[in-house]
Residue, then its C-alpha position, 0 to 999 in steps of 0.5 A: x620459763x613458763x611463758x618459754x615452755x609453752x611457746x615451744x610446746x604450740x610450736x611443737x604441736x603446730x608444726x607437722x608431725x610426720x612428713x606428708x606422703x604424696x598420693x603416690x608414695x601412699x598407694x606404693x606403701x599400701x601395695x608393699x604390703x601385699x606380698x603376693x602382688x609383688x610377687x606378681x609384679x617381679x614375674x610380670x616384669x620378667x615376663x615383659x623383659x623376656x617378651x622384649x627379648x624374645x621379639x629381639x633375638x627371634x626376628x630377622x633374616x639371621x635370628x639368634x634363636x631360630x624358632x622355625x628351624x627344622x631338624x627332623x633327625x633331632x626331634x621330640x628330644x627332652x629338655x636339656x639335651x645335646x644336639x648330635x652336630x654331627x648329623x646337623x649342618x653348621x647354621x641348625x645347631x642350637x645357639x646354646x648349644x643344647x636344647x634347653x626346653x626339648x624339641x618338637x615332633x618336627x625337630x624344632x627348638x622348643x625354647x626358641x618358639x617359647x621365646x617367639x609366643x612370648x612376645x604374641x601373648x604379651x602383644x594380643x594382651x595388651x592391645x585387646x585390652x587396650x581396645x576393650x578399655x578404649x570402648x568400655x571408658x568412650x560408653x561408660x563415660x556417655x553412660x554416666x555423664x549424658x545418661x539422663x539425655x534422650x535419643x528421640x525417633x528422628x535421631x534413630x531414623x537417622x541413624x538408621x538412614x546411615x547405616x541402610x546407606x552405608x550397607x547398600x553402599x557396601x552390597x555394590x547399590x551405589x545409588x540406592x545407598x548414596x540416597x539413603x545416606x544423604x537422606x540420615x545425614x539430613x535428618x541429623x541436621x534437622x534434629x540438631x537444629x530441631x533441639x537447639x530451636x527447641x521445635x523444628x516445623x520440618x519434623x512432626x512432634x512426635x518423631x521429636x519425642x524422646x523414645x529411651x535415654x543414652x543410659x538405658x540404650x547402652x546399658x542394654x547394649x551391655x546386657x546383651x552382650x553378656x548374654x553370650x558366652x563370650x569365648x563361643x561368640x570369639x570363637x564364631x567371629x574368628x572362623x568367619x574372618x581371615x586368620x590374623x594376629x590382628x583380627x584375634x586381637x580385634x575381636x577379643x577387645x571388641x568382646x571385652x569392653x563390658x565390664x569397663x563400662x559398668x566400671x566407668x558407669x557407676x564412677x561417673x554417675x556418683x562423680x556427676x553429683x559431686x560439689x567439684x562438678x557442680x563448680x565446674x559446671x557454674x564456672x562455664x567449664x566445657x563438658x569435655x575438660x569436666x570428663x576428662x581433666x576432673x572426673x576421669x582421673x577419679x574414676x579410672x582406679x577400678x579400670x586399671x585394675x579390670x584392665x590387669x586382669x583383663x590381660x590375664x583373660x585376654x591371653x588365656x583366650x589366645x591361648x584357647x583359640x590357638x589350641x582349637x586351631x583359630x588362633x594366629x595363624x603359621x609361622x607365628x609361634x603361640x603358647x597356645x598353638x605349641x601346647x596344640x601340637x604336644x596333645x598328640x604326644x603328651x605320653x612320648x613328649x610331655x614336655x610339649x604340653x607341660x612347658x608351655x601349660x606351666x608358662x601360661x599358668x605362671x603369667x595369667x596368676x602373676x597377672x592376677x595377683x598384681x590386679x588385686x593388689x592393684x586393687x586394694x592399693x588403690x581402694x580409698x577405703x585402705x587410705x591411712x589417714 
């Protein structure tokens, strides 16, 4: 019985405890926890869906809710009011039949507009940030892996050669610039092969010396980005080019990307030492498997994250350029361009200014409740063991 009971005991012991969670179900239970963050994630599904639909039932020659329609005899009524169909013609009566947010001060359906800035904000959101994320993991990646490699004078009279040709091409110096960038792609080739021979007696040694590392050149790169407020430099660029949603979401993504590359940096520069790495390299695995199939799936928690937020940043700066009048252009209506249009009747019509400054509020604090709990699911340091 003795022999029995012990038996049974190391089987017991043996044998799993509880059942194992995949890393998934880990984070999911860790991100449970957080009641705000699921607070945040229930809005920001809302606010897709209602996105979605708008774009649906806005569009098209005979949208469902019109939200270009004027009726001057209807206007700056308040939420909930009844249109008078008398005065209306069949096809200007509201799809509810009745003006659920109010009008405007040209007669138009507040909802109906708040419908069609939903779709704009979710849209400037997602593919600024999109664009910033691209950027921010391409130079942080460079950074952090290749950060050690020098870029010598011959590889930046190079580059300088092609940027000379491609600006002279530009400016109608057709010659002038064809010549200056024959010439950079030359000297690229000879300094390709002048690092591959390990010394090329076209070039002079000095022009083959290392004159500063991939790290420093995009690390500056970054600091002097930063030194600019960075709503001012959107602000600057968006009055010089033509209005356009896709110029807005163009140059908040190419304003954006900073904190992304520090983000990839550092992970990558802890990954790069790491054992799995180290045998990666021994096995004669290619520098691009290494990046993107072992290190980058280690290193994208923190971007994710900065990405959430950075949506919430992304639509607040639409939103500011639109109330400045730089934002995306007429018929498109923005939250941002709506709350524009109530500054000039915040005592007669408050409601143009509340509703879609409440609606803004709502999404960029879902946005950013979602982020942090985001960030602490996916933080090893919370990992239950």
């Amino acid at each position: 019985m003795t022999e029995e009971t012990s038996t049974e005991n190391s089987e017991i012991l043996e044998g799993p405890q509880a059942p194992r969670q995949s890393w998934f179900q880990e984070r999911f239970q860790q991100f449970n926890q957080n009641r705000l963050a699921i607070v945040g994630l229930v809005i920001f599904l809302a606010f897709f869906i209602t996105a979605v639909a708008g774009v649906i039932l806005t569009s098209g020659k005979d949208p469902v809710f019109n939200p270009a329609q004027v009726r001057l005899q209807e206007k700056l009524l308040p939420p909930f009011s009844r249109p008078n169909l008398a005065t209306l013609k069949t096809h200007e009566a509201p799809t509810l039949g009745i003006y659920l947010l109010g009008t405007d001060d040209l007669g138009r359906d507040v909802f109906a507009r708040m419908l069609q800035g939903a779709w704009v904000s979710l849209t400037v959101g997602f593919v600024a940030v999109g664009i910033a994320v691209i950027v921010g993991i391409f130079l942080g990646g460079l950074a952090g892996y290749y950060g050690q490699g020098g870029i010598g004078y011959d590889q930046i009279l190079g580059f300088l050669l092609l940027l000379s040709g491609i600006i002279f091409f530009a400016l109608a110096w057709r010659k002038a610039g064809f010549v200056l960038f024959a010439a950079g792609i030359f000297m690229m080739i000879l300094s390709i092969k002048a690092r591959r021979r390990k010394g090329n007696l076209f070039l002079p040694g000095w022009l083959q010396k290392t004159a500063f590392s991939f790290d420093t050149l995009i690390m500056r790169l970054v600091d002097i980005m930063l030194c600019f407020p960075s709503f001012f430099l959107i602000l600057t660029v968006v009055a010089l080019l033509p209005a356009s949603i896709y110029n807005i979401m163009i140059v908040i993504g190419l304003t954006s990307w900073m904190g992304t590359t520090r983000f990839v940096r550092a992970e990558f520069l802890s990954l790069r030492e790491q054992d799995f790495v180290s045998a990666a390299k021994a096995l004669g695995v290619g520098n691009f498997r290494i990046i993107f199939r072992h290190m980058m799936p280690n290193a994208i928690a923190p971007v994710l994250v900065s990405a959430t937020i950075g949506i919430a940043t992304a639509i607040l700066t639409e939103a500011g350029l639109s109330f400045l009048g730089f934002g995306v252009p007429p018929p498109y209506a923005t939250w941002g361009n709506i709350l524009s249009d109530g500054k000039r009747f915040i005592f007669d019509a408050p409601w143009l200014t509340f509703v879609p400054g409440i609606a803004i509020l709502i999404v960029v604090l879902c946005f950013n409740l979602f982020g942090e709990g985001l960030k602490d699911a996916l933080n090893p340091k919370l990992r239950q063991e």
